[in-house]
Phi, psi and omega in degrees: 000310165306347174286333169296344191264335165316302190309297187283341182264324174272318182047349174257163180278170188307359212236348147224047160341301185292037176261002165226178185258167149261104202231132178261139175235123168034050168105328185242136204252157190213145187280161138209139170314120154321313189289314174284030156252308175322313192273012180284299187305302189301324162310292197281001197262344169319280155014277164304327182283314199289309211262339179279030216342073144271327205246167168242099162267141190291163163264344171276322168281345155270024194265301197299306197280321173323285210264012156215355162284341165297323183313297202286277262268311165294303169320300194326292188280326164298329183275329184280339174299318200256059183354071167255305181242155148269101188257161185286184169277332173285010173280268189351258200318318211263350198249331156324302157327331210271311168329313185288268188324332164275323163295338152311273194331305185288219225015270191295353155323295209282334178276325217236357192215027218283355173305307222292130162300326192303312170273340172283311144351300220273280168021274172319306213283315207312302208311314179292335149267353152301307183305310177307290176323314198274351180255334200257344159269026165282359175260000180259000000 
């Protein structure tokens, strides 16, 4: 059973580990992906500030975080899929954060707007580009 939470909580193979922090609980060390702890955080605390009206927002801050905070977190990951660059984790968790705080924003668009073409777009472009990277890097 500890080997499913390695899978799922780390998702990487033993040969890139270092892509994740290591962290002990009572004893036991356990992986979790830097970048997805990043987009976690980034996610709920978007979430909560966002659905919580703590923050106030603009159609110009949601232009900005929808359509450009995902990008460095895709760049990141689309040069280390096709070993051109190596980043550390704390690049991975901070460009994750930003990846997180862009999927909150299209969330809350699509909850709060949902007519609006803009978060469906946006959506739609990451998602089909990424499935290109993850596919055309499957020989590296």
């Amino acid at each position: 059973m500890n080997d499913f939470y390695e899978v799922v909580i780390a998702h990487h193979p033993p040969s890139d580990l270092n892509g994740c922090f290591t962290l002990n609980a009572q004893g036991k060390k356990f992986r979790v992906c830097a970048r997805c702890a990043g987009i976690a955080i980034g996610l709920y605390l978007s979430l909560l500030l966002l659905f919580g009206n703590l923050i106030i927002t603009s159609s110009y801050f949601s232009m900005i975080t929808m359509y450009l905070f995902p990008l460095p977190a895709i760049i990141s990951w689309a040069t280390q899929r096709f070993k051109i660059l190596s980043t550390n984790n704390l690049t991975r968790f901070l460009t994750g954060g930003m990846l997180g705080i862009g999927v909150a924003s299209i969330i809350h668009q699509v909850f709060t707007s949902p007519l609006l073409a803009d978060a469906w777009v946006v959506s739609f472009s990451y998602t089909l580009f990424v499935a290109i990277i993850y596919f055309l890097s499957k020989d590296f």
